[in-house]
CHARMM internal coordinates of N, CA and C (Angstrom, degrees):
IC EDIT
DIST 1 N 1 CA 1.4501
DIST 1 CA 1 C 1.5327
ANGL 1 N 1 CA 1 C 109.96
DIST 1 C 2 N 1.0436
ANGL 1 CA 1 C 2 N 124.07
DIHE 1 N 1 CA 1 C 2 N -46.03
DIST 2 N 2 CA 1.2564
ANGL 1 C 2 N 2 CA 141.58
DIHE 1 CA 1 C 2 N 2 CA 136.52
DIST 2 CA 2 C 1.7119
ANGL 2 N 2 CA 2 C 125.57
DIHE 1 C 2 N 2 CA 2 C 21.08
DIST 2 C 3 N 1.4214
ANGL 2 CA 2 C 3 N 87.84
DIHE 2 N 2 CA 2 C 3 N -80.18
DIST 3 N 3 CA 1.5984
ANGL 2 C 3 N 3 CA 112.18
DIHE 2 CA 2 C 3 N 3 CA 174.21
DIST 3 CA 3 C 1.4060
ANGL 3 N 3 CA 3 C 102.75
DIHE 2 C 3 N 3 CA 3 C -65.21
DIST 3 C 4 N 1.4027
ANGL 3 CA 3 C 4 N 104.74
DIHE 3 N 3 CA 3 C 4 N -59.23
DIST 4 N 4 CA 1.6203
ANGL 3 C 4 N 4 CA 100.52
DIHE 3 CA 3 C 4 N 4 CA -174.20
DIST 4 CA 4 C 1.1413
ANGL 4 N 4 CA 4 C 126.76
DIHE 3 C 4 N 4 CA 4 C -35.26
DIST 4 C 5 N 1.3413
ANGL 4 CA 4 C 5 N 109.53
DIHE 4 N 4 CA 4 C 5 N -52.59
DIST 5 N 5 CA 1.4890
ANGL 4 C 5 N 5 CA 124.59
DIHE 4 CA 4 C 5 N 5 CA 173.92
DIST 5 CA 5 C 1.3910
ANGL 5 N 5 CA 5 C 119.74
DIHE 4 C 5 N 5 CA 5 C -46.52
DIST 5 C 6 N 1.3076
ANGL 5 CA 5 C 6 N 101.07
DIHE 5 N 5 CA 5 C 6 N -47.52
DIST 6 N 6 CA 1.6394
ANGL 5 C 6 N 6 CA 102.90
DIHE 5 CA 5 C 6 N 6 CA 179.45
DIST 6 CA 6 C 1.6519
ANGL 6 N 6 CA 6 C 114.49
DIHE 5 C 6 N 6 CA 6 C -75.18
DIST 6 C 7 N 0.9642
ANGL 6 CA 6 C 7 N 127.11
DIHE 6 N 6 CA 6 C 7 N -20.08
DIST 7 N 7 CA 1.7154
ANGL 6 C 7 N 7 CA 149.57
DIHE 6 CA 6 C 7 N 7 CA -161.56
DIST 7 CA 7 C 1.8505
ANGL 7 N 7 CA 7 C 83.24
DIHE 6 C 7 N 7 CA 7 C -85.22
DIST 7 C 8 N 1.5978
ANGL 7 CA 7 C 8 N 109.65
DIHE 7 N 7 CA 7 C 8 N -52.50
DIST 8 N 8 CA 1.1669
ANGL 7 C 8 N 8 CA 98.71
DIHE 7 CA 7 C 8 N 8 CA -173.64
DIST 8 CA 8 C 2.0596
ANGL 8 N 8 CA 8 C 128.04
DIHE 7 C 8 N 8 CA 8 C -72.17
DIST 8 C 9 N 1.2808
ANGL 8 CA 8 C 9 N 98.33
DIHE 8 N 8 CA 8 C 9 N -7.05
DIST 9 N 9 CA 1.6792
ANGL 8 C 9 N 9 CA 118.01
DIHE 8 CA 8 C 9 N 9 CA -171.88
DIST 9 CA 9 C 1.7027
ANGL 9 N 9 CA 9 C 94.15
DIHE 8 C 9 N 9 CA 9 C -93.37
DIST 9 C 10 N 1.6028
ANGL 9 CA 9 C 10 N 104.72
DIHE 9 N 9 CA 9 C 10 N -28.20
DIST 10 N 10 CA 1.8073
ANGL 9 C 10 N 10 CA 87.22
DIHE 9 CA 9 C 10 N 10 CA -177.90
DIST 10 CA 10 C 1.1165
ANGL 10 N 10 CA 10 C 100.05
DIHE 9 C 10 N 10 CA 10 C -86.49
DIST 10 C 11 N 1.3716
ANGL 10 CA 10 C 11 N 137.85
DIHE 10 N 10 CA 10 C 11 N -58.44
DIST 11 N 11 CA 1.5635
ANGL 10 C 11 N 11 CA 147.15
DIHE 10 CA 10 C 11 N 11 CA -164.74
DIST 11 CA 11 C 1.6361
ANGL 11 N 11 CA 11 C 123.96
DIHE 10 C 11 N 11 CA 11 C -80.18
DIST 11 C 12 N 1.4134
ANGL 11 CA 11 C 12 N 110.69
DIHE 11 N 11 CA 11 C 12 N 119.71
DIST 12 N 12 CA 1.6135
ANGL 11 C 12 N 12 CA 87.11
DIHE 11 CA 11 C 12 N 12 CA 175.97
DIST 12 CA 12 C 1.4725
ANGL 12 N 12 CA 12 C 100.90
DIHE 11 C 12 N 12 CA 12 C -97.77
DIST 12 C 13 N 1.2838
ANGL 12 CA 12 C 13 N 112.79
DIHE 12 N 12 CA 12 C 13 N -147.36
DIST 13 N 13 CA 1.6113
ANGL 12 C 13 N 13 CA 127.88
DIHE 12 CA 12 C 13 N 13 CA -153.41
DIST 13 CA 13 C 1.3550
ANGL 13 N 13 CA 13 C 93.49
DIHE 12 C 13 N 13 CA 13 C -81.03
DIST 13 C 14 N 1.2601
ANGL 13 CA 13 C 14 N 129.33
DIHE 13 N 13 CA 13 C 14 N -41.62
DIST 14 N 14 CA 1.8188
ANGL 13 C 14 N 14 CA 126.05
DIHE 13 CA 13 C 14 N 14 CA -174.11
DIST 14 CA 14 C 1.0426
ANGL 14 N 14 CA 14 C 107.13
DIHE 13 C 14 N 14 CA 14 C -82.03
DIST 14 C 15 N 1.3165
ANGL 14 CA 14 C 15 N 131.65
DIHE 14 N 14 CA 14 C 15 N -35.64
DIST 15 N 15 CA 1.6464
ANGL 14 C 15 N 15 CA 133.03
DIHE 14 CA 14 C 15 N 15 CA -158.81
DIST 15 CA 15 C 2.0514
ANGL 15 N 15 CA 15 C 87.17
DIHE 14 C 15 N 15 CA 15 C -76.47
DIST 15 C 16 N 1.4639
ANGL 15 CA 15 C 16 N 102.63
DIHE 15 N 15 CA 15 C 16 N -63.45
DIST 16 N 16 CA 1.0368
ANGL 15 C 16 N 16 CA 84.47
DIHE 15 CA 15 C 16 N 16 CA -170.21
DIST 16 CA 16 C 1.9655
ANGL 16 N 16 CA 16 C 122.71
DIHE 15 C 16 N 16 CA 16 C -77.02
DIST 16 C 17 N 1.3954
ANGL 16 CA 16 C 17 N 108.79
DIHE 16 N 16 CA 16 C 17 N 7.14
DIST 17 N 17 CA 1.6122
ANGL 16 C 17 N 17 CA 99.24
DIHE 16 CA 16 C 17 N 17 CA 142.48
DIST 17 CA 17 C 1.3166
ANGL 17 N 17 CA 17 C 131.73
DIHE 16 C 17 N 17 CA 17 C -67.32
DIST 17 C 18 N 0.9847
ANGL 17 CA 17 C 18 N 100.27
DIHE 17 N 17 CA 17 C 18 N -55.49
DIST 18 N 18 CA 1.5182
ANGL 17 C 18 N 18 CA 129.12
DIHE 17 CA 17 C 18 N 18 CA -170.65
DIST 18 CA 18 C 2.3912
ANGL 18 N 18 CA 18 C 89.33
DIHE 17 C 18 N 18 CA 18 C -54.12
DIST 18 C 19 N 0.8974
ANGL 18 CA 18 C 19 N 135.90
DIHE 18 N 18 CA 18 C 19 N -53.79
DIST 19 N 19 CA 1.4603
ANGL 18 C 19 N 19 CA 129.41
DIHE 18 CA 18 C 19 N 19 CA 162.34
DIST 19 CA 19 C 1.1658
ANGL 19 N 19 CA 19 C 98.81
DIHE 18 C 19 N 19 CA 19 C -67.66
DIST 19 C 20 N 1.1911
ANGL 19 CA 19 C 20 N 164.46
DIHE 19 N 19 CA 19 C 20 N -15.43
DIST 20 N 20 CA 1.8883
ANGL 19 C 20 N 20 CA 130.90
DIHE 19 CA 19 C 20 N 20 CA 166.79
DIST 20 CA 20 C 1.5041
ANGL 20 N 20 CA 20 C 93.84
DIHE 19 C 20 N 20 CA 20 C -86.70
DIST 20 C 21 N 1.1445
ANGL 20 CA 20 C 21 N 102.57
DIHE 20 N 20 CA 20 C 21 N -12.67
DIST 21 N 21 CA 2.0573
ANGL 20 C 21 N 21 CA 106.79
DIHE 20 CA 20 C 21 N 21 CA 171.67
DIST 21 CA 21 C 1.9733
ANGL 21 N 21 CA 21 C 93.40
DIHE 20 C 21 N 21 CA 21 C -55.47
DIST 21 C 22 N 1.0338
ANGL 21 CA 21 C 22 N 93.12
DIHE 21 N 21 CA 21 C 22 N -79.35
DIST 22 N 22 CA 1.3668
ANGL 21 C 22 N 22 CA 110.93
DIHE 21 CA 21 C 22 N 22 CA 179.20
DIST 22 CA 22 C 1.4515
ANGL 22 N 22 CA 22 C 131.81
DIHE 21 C 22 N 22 CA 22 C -26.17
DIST 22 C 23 N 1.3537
ANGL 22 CA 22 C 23 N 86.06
DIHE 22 N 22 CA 22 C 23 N -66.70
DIST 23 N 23 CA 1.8383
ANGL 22 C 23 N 23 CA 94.38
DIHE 22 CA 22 C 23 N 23 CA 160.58
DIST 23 CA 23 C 1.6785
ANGL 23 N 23 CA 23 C 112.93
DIHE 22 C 23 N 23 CA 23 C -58.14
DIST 23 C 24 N 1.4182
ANGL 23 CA 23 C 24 N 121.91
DIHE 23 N 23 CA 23 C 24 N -46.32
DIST 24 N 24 CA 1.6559
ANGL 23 C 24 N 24 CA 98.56
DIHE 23 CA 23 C 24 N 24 CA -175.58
DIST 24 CA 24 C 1.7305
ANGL 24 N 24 CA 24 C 115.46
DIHE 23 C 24 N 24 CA 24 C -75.25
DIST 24 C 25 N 1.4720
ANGL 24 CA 24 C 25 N 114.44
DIHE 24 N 24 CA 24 C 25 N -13.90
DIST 25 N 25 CA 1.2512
ANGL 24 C 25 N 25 CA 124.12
DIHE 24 CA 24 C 25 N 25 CA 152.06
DIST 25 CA 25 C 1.3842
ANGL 25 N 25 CA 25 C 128.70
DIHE 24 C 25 N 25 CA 25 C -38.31
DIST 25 C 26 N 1.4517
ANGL 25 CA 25 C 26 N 107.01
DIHE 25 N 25 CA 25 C 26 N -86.80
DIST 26 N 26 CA 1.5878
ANGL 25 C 26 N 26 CA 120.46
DIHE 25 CA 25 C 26 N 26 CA 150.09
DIST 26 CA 26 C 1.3825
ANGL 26 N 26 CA 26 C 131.42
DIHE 25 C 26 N 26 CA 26 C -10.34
DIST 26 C 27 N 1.5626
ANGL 26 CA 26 C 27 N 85.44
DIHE 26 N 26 CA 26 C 27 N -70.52
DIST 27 N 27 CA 2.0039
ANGL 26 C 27 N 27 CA 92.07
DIHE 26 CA 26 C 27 N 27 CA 174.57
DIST 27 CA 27 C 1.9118
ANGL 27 N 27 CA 27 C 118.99
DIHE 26 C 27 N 27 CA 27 C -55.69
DIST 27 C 28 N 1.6324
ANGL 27 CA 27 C 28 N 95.99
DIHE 27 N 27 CA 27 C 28 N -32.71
DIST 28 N 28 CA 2.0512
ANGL 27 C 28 N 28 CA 80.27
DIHE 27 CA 27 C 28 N 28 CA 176.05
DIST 28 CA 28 C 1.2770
ANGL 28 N 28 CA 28 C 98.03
DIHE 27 C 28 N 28 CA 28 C -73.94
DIST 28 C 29 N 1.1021
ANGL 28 CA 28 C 29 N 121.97
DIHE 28 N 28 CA 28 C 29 N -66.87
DIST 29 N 29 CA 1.4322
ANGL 28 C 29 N 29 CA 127.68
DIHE 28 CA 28 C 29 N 29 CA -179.81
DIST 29 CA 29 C 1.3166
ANGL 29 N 29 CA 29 C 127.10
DIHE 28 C 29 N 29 CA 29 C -10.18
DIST 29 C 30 N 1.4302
ANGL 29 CA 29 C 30 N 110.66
DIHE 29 N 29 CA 29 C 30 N -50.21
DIST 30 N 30 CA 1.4038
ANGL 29 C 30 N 30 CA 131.75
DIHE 29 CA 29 C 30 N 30 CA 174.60
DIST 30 CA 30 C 2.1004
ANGL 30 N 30 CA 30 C 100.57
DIHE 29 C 30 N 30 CA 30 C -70.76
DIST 30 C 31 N 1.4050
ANGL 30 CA 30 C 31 N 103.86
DIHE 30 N 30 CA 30 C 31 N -47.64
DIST 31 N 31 CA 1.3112
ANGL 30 C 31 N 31 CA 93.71
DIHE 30 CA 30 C 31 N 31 CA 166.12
DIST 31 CA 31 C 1.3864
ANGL 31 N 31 CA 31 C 130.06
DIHE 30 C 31 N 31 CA 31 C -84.10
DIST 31 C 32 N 1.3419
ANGL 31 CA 31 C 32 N 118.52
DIHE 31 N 31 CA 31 C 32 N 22.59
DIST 32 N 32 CA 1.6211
ANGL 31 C 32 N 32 CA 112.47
DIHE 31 CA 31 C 32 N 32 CA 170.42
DIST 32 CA 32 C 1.7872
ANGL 32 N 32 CA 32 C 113.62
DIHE 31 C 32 N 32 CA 32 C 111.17
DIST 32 C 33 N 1.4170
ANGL 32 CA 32 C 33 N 83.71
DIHE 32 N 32 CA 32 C 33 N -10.65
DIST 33 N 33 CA 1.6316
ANGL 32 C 33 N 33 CA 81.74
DIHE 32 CA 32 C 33 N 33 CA -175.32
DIST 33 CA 33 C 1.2830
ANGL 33 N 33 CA 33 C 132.88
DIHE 32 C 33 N 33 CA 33 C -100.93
DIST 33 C 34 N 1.1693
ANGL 33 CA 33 C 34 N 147.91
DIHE 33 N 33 CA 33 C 34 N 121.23
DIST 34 N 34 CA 1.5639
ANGL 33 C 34 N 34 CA 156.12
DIHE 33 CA 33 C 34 N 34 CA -125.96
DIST 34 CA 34 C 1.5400
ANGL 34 N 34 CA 34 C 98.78
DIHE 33 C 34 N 34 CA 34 C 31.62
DIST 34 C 35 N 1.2194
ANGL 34 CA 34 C 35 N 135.97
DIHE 34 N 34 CA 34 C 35 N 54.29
DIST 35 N 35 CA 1.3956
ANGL 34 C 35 N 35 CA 122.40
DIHE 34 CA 34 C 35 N 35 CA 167.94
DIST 35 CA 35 C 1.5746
ANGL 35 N 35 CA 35 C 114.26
DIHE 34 C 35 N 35 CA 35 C -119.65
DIST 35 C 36 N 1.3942
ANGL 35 CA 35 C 36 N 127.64
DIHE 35 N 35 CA 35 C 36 N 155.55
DIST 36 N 36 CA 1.3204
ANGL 35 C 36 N 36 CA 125.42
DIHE 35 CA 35 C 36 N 36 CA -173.28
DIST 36 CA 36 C 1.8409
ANGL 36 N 36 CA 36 C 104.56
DIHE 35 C 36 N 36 CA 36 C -82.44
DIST 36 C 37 N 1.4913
ANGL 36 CA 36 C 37 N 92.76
DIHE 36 N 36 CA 36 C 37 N 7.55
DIST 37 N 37 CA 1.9248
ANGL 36 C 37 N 37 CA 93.33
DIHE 36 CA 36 C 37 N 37 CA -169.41
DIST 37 CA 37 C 1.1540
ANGL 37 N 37 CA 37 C 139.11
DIHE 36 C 37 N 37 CA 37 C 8.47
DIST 37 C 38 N 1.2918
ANGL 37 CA 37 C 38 N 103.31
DIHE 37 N 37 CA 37 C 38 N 77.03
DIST 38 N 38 CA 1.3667
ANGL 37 C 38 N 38 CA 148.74
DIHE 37 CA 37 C 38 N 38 CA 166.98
DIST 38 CA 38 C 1.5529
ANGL 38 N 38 CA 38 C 122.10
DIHE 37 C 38 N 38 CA 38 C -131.91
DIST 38 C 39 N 1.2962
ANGL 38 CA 38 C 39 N 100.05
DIHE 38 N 38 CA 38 C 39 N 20.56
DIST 39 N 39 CA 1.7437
ANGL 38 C 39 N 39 CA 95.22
DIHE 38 CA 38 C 39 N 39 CA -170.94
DIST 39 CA 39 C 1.2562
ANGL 39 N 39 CA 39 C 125.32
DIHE 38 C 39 N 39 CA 39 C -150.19
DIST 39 C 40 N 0.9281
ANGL 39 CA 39 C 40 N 117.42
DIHE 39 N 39 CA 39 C 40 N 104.32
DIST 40 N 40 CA 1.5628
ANGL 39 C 40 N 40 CA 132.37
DIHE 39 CA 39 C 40 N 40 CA -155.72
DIST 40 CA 40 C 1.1227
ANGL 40 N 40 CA 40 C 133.75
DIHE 39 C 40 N 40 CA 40 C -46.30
DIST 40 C 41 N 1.3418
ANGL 40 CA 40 C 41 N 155.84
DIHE 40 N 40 CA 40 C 41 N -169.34
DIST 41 N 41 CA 1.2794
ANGL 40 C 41 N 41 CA 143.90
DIHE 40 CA 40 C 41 N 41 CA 173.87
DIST 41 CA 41 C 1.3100
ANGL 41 N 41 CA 41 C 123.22
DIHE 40 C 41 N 41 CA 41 C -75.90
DIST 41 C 42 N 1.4337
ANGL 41 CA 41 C 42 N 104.43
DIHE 41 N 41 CA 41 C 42 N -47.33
DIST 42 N 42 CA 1.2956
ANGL 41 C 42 N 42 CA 119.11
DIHE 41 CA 41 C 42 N 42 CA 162.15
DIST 42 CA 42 C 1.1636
ANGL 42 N 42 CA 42 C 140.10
DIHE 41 C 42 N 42 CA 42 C -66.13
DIST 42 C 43 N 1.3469
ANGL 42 CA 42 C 43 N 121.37
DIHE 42 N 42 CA 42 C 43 N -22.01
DIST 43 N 43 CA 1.6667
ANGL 42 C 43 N 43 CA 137.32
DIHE 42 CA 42 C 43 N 43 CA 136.66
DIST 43 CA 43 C 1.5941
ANGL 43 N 43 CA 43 C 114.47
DIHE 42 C 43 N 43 CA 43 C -59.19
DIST 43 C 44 N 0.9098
ANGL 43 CA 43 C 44 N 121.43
DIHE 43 N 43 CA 43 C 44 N -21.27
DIST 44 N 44 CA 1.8410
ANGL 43 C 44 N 44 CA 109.50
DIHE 43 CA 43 C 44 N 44 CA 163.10
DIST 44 CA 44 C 1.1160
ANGL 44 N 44 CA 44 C 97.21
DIHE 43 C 44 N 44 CA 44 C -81.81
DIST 44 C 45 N 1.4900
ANGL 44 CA 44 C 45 N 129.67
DIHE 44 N 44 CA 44 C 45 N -72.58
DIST 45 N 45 CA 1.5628
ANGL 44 C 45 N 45 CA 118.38
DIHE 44 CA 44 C 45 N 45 CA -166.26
DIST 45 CA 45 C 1.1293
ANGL 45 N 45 CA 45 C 103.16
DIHE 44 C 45 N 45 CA 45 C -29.60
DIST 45 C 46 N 1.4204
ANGL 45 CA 45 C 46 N 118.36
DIHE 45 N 45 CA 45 C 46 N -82.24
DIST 46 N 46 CA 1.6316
ANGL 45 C 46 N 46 CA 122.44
DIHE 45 CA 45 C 46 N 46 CA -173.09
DIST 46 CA 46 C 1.3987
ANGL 46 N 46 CA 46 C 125.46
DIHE 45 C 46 N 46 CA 46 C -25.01
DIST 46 C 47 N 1.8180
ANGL 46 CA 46 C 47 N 107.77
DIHE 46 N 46 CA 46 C 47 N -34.22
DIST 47 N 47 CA 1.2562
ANGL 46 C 47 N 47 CA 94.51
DIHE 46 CA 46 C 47 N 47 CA -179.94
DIST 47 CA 47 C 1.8040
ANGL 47 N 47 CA 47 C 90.34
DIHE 46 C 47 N 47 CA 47 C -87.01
DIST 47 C 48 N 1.2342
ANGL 47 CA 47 C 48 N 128.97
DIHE 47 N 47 CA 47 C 48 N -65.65
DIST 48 N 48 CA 1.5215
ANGL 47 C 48 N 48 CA 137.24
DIHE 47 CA 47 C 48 N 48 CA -171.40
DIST 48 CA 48 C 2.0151
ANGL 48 N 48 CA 48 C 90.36
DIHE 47 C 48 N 48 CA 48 C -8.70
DIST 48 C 49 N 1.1798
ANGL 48 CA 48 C 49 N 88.58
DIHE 48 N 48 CA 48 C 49 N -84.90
DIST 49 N 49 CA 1.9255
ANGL 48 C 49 N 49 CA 97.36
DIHE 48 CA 48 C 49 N 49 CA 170.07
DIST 49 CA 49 C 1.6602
ANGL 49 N 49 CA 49 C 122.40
DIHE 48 C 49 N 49 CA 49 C -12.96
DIST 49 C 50 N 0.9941
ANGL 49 CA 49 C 50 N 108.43
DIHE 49 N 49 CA 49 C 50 N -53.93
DIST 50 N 50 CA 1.6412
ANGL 49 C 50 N 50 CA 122.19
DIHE 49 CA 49 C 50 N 50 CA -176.87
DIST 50 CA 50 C 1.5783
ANGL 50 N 50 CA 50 C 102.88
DIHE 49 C 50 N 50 CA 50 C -59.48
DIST 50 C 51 N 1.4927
ANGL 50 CA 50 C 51 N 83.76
DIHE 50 N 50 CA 50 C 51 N -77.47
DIST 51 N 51 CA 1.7977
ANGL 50 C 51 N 51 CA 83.09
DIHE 50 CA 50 C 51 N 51 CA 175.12
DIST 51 CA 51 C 1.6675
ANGL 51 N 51 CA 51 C 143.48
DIHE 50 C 51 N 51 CA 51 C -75.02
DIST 51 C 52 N 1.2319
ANGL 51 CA 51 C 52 N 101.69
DIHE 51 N 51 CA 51 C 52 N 17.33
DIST 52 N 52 CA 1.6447
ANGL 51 C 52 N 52 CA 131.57
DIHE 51 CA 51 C 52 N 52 CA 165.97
DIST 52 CA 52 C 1.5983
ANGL 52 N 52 CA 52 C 96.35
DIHE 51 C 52 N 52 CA 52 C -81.24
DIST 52 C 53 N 1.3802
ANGL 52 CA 52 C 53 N 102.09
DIHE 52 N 52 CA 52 C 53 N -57.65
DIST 53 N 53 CA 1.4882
ANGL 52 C 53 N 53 CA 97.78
DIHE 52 CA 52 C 53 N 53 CA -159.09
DIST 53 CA 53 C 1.9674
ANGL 53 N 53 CA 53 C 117.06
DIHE 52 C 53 N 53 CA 53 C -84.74
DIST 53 C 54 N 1.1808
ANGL 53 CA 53 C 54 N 94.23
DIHE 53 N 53 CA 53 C 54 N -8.67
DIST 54 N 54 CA 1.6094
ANGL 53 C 54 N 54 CA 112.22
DIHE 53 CA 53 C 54 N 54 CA -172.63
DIST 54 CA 54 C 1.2947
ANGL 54 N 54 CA 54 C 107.07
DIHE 53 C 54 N 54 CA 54 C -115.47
END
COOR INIT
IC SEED 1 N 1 CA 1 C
IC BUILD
């Protein structure tokens, strides 16, 4: 409960839409879809990461 709480003081209601935006983004992406595939797993995270936190 803990975490939650704190999850809830960083993120408001859009920010944290706007990241499950991200994640269902990510996830085709990661499977092939709208991607220039060339780019690794670890280059999405990295980017997924960036724009979670920014």
């Amino acid at each position: 409960v803990k975490d939650y709480e704190t999850a809830a003081r960083s993120y408001n209601l859009n920010k944290t839409f706007d990241i499950i935006s991200l994640l269902r983004e990510y996830d085709l992406k990661s499977k092939g879809v709208d991607s220039s595939g060339n780019t690794t797993d670890g280059e999405l995270l990295k980017e997924l990461m960036f724009k979670m936190l920014h």
